[in-house]
N, C-alpha and C positions, 0 to 999 in steps of 0.2 A: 736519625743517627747516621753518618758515615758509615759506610759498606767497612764490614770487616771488623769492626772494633765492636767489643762487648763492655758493656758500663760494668761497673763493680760498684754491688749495694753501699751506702756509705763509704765509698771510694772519697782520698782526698791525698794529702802532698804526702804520707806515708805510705800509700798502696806499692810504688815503685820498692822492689828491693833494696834494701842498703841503708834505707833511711828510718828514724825514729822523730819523735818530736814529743813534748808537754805540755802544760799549762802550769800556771799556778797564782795566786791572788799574794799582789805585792803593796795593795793599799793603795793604788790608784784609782779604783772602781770603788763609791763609794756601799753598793750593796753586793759588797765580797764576791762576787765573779772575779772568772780569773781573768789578766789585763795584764798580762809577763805571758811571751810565749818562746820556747826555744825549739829548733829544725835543728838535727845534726844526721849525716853521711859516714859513714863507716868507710867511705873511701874521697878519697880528693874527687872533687865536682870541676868538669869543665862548664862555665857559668856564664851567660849571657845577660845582660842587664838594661832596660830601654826605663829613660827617667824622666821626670818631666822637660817641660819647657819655660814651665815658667821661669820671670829671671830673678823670683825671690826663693831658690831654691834652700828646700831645709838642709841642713846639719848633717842627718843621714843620707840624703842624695849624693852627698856632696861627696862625701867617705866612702862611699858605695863604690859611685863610678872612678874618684882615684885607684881604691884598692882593686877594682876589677881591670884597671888599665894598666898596670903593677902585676897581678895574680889572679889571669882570669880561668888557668888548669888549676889552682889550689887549693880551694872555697870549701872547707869543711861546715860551716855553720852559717843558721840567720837567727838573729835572738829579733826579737819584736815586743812592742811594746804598744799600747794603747792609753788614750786620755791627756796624753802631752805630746804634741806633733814636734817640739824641737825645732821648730822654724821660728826665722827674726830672733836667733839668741845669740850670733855674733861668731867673735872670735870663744868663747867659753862654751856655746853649743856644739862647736865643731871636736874642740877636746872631751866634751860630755861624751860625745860622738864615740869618738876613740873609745874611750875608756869603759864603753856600755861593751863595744865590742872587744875590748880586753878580758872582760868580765865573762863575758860568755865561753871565750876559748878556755879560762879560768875551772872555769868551771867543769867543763867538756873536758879538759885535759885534752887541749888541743894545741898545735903550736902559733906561735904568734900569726898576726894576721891572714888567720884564715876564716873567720868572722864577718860575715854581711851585717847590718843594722836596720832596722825598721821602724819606725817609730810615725804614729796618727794623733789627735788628739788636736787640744786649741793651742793656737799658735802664738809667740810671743810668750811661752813660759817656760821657766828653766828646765830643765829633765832634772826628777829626783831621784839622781844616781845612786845614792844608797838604797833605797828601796829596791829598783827596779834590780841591783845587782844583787840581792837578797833573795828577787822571785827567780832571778836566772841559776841561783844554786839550788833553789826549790824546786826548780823544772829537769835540772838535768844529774837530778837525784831520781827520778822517775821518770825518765826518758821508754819508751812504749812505742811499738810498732803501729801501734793500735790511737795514737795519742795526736793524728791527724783535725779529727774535725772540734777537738779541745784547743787544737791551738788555731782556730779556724773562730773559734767562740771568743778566745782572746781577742785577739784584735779588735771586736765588735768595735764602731762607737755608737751612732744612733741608726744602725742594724738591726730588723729585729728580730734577724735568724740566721746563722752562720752560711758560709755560702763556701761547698770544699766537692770534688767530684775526682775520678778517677777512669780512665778505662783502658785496656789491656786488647793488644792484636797479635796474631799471631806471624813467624818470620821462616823462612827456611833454617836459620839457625837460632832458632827458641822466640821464647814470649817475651815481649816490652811491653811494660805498663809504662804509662805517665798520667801524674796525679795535680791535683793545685788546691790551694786554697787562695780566699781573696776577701776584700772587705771591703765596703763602701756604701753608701745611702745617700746622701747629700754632699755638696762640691764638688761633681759630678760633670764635666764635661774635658776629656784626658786629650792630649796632644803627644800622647806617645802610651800611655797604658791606663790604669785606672788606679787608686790612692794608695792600696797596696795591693800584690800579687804573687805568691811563689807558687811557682811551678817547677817539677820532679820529674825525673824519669831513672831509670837504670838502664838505661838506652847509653853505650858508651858516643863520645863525641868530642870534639875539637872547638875550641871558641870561634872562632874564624868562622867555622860553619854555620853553629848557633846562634850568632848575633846575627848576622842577616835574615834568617828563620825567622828570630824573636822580633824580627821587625816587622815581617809581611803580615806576623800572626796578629799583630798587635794593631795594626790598620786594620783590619778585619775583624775583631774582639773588643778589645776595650776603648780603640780609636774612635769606634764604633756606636757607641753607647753616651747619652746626655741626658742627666736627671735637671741642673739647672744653668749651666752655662758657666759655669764657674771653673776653674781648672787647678787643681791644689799646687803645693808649696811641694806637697810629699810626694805625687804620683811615682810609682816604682813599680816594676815588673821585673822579675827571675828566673829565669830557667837552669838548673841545676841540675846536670847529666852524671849520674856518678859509675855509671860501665856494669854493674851486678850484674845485669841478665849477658854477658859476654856479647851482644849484637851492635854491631855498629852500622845503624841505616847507612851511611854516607857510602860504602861498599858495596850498597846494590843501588839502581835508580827508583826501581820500585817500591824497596824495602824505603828509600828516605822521601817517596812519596809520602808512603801512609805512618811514616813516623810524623810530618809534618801536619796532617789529617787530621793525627790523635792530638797533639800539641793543640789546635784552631780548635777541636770540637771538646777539649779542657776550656780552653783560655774562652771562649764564645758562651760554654755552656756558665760561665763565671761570670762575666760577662751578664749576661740577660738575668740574672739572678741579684745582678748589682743593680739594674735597670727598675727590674719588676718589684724590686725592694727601695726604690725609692722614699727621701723623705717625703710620708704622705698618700703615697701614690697608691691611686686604686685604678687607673690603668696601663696597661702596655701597649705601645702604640711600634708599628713596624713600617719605618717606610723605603719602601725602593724605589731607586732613580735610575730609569734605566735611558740608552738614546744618547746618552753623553759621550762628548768627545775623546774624555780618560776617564779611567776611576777616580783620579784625585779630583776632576771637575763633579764628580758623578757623589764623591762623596762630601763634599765641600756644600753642594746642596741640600744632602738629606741633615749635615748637621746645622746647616742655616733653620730649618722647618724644627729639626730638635728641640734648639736654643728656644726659641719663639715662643714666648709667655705668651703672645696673643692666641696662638695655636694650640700650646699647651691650656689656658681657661679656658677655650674650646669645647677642648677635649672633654675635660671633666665637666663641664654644663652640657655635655650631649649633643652641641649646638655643631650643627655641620657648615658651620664659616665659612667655605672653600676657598675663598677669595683672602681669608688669614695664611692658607698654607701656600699659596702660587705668591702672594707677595712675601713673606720667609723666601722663597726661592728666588725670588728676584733680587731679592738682598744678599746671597752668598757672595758675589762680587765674581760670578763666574757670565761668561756671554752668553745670553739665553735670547731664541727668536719666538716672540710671542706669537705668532701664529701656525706653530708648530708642538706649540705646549698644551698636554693633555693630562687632565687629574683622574684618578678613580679611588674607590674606596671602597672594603670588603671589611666581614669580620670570619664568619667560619663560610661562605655560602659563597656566591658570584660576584665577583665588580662589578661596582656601582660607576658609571660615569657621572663625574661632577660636572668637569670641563670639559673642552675638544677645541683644539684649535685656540685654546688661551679665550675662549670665551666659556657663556654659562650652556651646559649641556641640556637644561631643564629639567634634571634628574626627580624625580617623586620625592617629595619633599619626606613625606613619610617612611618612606626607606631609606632615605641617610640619613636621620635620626636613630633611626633602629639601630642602624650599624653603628653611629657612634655611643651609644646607650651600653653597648659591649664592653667587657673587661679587657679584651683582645683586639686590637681596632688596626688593620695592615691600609696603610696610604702607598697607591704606586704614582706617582711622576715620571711622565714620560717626555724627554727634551725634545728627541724627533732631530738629534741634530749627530748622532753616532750608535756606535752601538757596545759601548763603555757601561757598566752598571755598578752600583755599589748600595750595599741597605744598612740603614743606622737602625736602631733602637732608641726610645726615649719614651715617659712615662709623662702623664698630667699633672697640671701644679695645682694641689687644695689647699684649701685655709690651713691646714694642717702642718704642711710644711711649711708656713709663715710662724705658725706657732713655734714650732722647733726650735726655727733658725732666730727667731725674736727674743729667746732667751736663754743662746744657746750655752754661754757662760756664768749663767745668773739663776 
């Protein structure tokens, strides 16, 4: 953990002062979990937003980033919703769009557009606005300070445990917490953050400031992270500042050090819990590339090796391939000098050398088996051409998440 910051037991996007949240089952989930979640702020949010890149973006993205470009100091709300992602619906998903986030300031007795939206699920199907706007007056009938990792459970889709964290550091002029929750398991590989994400704090702040934050934090978290290569319709990340605790990092250098700290060891610890929750996956695999000429080469690599189905059924047949993970690397489309490229491989004990020098290091055949037999399996790559480093996350591919994804509407 980060110097200085102490976790908070089931910590999540309500630990920050200011904020409450709910849950509640609005007929979207067909075995009554809840699948309607509402966030609201007791005071206006200055709000940072980083969305995908895909170019089929959903309905909610879409609303999201106009409204935060319009009113990015005024964000009292995010209603959310699971089991219908609201992507590929058109001009009529975009008004669904609207009118979910009507529904929720509705409800909140909040004023006009100050409503974010969020919405996961299969794609290509209408939003059932009466429903969902039924579960959003059921949520914010029992809105709870306490009602963080319920609405962390919402969102679920084929998750099979909520994924929400918080933790709190101290300031010359009082405590900041910041908190998140987040969802994801499969469609897994983000080009700006990971499928959904909100993130909290009562840390006061300015957008200007926070959206360049929310951007580094996000190269480094959920940029970070690939279960399949695939990169959603929905991807959305939030940070929501709303001032309770009266401290403003931006006012000291240090103090908007270790605000940014808390922000990365939220959004990372969310992060590797999207990873290690993959469709399937039974293991976590860690690699760092270091020796590279920049980070973006340095990270362009590790998520070439990510992506890599051949490295990924690797992984889970225990089979120490080496020659699947340095060609992944050669594939990122970054300049690499083969005789300068060096592999290793650990799991809790000492690196194992595979390669040296882009050739075979003759490693004991029997000890990089062992280490990849691990549930925890860390690859370093080393380019030998700077001294730039960057480490992704990504998990193995089993029959399992073939299963899933084979039927995943049927």
């Amino acid at each position: 953990m980060s110097s200085g910051l102490t976790e908070i037991p089931s910590g999540s996007v309500t630990s920050p002062r200011g904020f409450s949240a709910a849950a509640a089952h609005a007929g979207l989930k067909a075995d009554g979990a809840p699948d309607v979640a509402l966030l609201v702020s007791a005071t206006s949010c200055a709000t940072a937003g980083v969305f995908t890149k895909n170019a089929l973006r959903a309905a909610p993205v879409t609303y999201d980033a106009d409204l935060l470009a319009e009113r990015p100091g005024r964000i009292r709300a995010v209603a959310m919703n699971a089991r219908v992602a609201n992507a590929c619906t058109g001009a009529p998903g975009l008004e669904a769009a609207r009118a979910m986030a009507r529904a929720a300031e509705q409800a909140a007795d909040l004023p006009a557009r100050t409503a974010l939206v969020l919405s996961t699920g299969v794609i290509g199907v209408p939003l059932p606005l009466e429903q969902i706007s039924g579960g959003l007056q059921a949520a914010a009938a029992h809105l709870t300070t306490e009602g963080g990792p319920e609405a962390a459970r919402a969102i679920m889709t084929t998750d099979t445990r909520p994924k929400h964290c918080a933790v709190r550091f101290e300031t010359p002029a009082g405590m900041v917490t910041v908190g998140g929750i987040a969802k994801g398991a499969g469609m897994i590989h983000p080009d700006m953050a990971t499928l959904l994400a909100v993130l909290t704090t009562d840390a006061a702040g300015e957008p200007a400031a926070l959206q360049p934050l929310l951007r580094r934090v996000a190269d480094r978290s959920f940029n970070a992270i690939s279960v399949d290569g695939d990169t959603s319709t929905n991807d959305t990340v939030l940070l929501l500042a709303g001032g309770a605790s009266g401290v403003d990092p931006a006012r000291d250098g240090a103090v908007w050090k270790a605000f940014e700290d808390a922000v990365l060891h939220v959004a990372r610890t969310l992060a590797l819990a999207i990873v290690a929750d993959g469709e399937g996956a039974s293991k976590l695999v860690e690699i760092q590339v270091a020796g590279a000429v920049s980070e973006t080469a340095a990270r362009e690599v590790g998520r070439a090796i990510a992506r890599s189905v051949l490295v990924k059924t690797a992984i889970y047949g225990a089979d120490p391939n080496w020659g699947r993970i340095l060609a992944a690397a050669g594939a990122a489309g970054v300049t690499l000098a083969t005789d300068r490229l060096s592999l290793q491989a650990a799991a809790d004990g000492e690196w194992l050398t595979l390669a040296s020098g882009g050739a075979v290091a003759h490693a004991d055949a029997g000890a990089a088996r062992a280490i990849f037999q691990q549930k925890t399996i860390r690859l370093r790559v080393d380019l030998g051409l700077g001294r730039a480093e960057a480490v992704v996350w990504t998990c193995d591919l089993t029959p399992e998440y073939v299963r899933i994804n084979a039927d995943y509407t049927s």
